[in-house]
Backbone as a ProteinNet text record, in pm:
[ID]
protein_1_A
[PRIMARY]
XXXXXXXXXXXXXXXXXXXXXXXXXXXXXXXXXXXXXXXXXXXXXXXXXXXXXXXXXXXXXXXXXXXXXXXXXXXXXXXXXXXXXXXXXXXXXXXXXXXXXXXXXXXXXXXXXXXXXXXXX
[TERTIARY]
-3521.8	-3405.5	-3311.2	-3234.4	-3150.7	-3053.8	-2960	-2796.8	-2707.9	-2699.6	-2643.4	-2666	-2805.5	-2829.3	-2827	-2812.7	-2765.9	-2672	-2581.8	-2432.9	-2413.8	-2460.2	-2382	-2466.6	-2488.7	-2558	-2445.6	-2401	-2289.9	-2173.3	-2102.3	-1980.7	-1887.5	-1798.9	-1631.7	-1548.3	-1504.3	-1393	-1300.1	-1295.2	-1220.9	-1315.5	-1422.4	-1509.4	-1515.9	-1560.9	-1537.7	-1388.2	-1310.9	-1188	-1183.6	-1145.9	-1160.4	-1282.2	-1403.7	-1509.8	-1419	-1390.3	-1305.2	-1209.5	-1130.7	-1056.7	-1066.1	-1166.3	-1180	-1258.7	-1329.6	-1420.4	-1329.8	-1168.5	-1114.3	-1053.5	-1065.5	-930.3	-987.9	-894.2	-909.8	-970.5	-1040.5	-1121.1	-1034.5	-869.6	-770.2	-663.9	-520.2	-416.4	-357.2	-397.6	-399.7	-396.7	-463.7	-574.7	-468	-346.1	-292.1	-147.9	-179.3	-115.9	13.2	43.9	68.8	252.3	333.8	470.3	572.4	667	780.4	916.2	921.6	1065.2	992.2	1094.3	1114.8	1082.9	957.9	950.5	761.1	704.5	604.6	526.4	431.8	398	263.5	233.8	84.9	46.4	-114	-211.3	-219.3	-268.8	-289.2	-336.2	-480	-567.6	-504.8	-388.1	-351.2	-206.7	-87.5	4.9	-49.8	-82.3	-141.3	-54.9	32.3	149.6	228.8	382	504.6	574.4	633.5	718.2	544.8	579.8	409.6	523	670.5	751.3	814.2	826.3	895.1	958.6	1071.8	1162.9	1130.2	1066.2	1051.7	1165.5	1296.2	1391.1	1463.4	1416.4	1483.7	1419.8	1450.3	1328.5	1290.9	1334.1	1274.6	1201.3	1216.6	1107	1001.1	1015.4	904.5	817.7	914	823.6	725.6	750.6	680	579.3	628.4	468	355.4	416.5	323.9	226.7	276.4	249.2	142	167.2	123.7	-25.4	-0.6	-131.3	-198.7	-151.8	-215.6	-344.7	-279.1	-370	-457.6	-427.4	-457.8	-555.7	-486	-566	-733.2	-786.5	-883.2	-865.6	-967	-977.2	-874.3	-943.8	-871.3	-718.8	-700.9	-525.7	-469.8	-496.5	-463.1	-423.4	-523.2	-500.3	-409.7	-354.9	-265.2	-140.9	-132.3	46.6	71.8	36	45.1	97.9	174	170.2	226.9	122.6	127.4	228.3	345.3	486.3	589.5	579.2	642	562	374.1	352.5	357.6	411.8	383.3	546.2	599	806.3	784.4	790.4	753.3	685.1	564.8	478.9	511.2	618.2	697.5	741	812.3	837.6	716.3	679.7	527.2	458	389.4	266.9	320.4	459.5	508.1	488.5	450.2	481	333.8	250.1	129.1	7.3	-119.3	-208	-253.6	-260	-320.7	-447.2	-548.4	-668.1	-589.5	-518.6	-521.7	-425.5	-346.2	-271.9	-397.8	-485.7	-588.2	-635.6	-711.5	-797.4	-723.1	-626.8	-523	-504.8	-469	-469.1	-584.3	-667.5	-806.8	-806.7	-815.4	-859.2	-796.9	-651.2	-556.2	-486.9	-488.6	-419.3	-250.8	-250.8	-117.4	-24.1	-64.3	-20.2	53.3	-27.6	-2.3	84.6	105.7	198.9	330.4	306.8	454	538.9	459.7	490.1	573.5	456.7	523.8	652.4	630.3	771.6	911.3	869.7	1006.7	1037.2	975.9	957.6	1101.1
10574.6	10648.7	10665.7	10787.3	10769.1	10729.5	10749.3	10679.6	10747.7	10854	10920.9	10905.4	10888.5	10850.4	10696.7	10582.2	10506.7	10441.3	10476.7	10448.8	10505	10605.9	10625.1	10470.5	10354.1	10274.6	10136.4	10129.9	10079.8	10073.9	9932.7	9931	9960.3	10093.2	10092.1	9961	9970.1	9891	9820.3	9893.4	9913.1	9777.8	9846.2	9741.2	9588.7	9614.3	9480.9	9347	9450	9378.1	9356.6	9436.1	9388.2	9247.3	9270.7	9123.9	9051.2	9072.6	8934.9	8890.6	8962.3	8859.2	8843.8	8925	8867.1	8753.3	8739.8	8610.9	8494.4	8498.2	8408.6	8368.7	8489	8447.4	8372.3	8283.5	8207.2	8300.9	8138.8	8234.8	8293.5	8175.1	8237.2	8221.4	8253.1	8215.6	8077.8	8034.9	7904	7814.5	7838.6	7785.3	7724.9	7827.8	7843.2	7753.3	7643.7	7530.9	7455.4	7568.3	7520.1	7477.5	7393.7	7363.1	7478.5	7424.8	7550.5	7519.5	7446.4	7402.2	7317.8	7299.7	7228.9	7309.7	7209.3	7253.2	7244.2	7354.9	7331.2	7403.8	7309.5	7325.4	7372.6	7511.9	7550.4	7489	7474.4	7446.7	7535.5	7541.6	7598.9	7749.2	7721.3	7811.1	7939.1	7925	8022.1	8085.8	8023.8	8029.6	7969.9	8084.2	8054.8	8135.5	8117.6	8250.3	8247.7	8187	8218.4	8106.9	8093.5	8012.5	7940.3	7791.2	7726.7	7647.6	7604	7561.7	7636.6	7645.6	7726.8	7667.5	7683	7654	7734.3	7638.6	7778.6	7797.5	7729.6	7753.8	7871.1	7916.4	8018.7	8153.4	8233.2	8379.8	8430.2	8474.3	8536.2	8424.8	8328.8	8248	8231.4	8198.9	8172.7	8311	8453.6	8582.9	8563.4	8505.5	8488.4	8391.8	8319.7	8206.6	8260.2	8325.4	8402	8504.8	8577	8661.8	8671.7	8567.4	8482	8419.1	8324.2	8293.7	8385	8464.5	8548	8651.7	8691.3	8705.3	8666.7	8516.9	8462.8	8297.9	8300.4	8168.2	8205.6	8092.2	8057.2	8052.8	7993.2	7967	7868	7756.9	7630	7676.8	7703.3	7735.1	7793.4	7898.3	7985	7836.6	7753.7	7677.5	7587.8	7576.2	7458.3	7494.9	7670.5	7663.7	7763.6	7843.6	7966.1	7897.3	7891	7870.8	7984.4	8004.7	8127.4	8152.6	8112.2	8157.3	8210.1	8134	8184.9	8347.6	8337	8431.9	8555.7	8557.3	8653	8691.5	8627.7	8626.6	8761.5	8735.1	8791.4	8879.6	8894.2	9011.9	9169	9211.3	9298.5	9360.5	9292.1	9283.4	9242.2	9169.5	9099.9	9242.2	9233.7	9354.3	9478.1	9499.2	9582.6	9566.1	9434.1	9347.9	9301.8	9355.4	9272	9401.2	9401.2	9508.4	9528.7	9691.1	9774.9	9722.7	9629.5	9622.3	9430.2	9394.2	9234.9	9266	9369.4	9411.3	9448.3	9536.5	9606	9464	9408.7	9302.9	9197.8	9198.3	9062.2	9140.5	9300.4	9344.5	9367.7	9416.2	9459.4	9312.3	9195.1	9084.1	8996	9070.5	8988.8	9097.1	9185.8	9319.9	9259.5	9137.7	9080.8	9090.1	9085.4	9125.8	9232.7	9327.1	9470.1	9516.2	9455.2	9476	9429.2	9341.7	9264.4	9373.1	9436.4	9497.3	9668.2	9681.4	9778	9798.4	9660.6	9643.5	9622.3	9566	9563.4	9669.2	9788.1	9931	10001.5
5372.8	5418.6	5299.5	5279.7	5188.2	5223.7	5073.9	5096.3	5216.1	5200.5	5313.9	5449.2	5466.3	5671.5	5635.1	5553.4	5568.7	5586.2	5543.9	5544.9	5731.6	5768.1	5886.6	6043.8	5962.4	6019.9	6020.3	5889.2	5806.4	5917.6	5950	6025.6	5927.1	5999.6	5932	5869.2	5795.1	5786.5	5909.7	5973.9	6108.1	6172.7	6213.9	6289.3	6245.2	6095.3	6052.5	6080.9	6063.1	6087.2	6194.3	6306	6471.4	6529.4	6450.1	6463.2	6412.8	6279.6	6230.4	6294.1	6342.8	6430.9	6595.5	6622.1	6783.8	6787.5	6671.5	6652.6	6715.5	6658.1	6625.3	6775.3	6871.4	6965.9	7048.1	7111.2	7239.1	7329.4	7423.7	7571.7	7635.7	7637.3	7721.4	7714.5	7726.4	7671.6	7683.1	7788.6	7847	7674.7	7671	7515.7	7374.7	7407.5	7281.9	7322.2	7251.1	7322.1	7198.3	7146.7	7014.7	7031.3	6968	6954.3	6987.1	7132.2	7116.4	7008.5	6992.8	6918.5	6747.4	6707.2	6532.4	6446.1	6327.8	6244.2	6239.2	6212.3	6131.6	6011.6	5922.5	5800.7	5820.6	5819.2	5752.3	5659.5	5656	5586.3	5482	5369.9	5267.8	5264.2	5371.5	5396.2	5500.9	5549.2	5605.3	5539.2	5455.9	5415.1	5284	5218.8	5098.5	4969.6	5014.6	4928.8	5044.8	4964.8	5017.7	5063.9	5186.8	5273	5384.3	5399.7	5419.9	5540.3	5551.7	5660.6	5771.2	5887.4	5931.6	6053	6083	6172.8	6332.8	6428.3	6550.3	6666.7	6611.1	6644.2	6594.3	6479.9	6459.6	6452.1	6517.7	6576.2	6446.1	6351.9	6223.7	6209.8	6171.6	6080.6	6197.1	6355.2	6499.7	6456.2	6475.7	6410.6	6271.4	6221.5	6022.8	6069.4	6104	6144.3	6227	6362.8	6398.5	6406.8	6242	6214.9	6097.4	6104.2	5970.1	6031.3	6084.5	6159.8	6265.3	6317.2	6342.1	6278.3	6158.4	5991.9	5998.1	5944.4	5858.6	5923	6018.7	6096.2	6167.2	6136.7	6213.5	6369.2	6466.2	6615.3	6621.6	6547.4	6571	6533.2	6398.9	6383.3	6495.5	6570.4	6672.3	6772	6821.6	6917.6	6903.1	6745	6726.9	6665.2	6613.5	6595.7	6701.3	6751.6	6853.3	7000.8	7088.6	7198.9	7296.7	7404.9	7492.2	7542.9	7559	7605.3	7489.5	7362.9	7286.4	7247.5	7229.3	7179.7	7302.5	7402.1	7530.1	7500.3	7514.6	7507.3	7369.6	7271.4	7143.6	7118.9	7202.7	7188.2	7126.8	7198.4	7241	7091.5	7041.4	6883.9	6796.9	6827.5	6702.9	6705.6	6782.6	6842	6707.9	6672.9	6561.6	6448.6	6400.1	6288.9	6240.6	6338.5	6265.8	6272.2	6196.5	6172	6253.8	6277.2	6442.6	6451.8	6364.9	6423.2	6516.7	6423.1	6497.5	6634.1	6658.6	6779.8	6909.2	6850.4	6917.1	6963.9	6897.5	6928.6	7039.1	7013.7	7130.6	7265.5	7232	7345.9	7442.6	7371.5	7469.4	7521.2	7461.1	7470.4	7638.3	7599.5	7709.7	7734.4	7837.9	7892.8	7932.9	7929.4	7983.9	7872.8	7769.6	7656.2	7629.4	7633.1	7656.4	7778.4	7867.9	7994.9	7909.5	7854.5	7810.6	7768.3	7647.6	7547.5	7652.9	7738.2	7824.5	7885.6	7984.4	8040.4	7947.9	7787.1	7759.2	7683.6	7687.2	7633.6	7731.8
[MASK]
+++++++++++++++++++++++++++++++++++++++++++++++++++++++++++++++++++++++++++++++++++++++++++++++++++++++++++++++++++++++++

């Protein structure tokens, strides 16, 4: 086969990214059980450049972490700084702030999500 009818076999960019992070998400929001209040310190591997502390008392920096691990985190990270009330409360605004494939992917994933984002439209 040549190069040309091969490539149209080839996943987009697009595709790739959406696997990559639906790989990552929880079965269910339930799942995402992570700290509502203080302070916490990313791991290297996800806050690998920049601010690695963040205050989730204070909404810009609760927004930066989440946005951040969202990226950039693994399954497990997801299950341990993310927690489903802060990230559902937030949605609304985040869902703006983070890449249309990792928005796409949370939404198809959890339509409740996407309601959030509606109703506070």
């Amino acid at each position: 086969m040549d190069r040309l009818h091969s490539r149209s076999f080839e996943p987009s960019a697009a595709d790739v990214l959406r696997a990559r992070y639906a790989g990552r998400l929880p079965d269910r929001l339930d799942e995402l059980t992570g700290p509502l209040h203080g302070q916490v310190e990313l791991p290297l591997h996800i806050a690998w450049s920049g601010l690695r502390v963040y205050d989730l008392d204070r909404p810009r920096q609760r927004m930066s972490l989440y946005r951040t691990v969202l990226a950039e985190g693994q399954r497990r990270d997801l299950l341990t700084y993310v927690n489903r009330h802060l990230l559902a409360s937030q949605w609304p605004a985040l869902r703006t702030l983070i890449s249309r494939h990792i928005r796409d992917v949370w939404e198809d994933a959890f339509p409740e999500l996407a309601r959030e984002a509606s109703a506070a439209a």
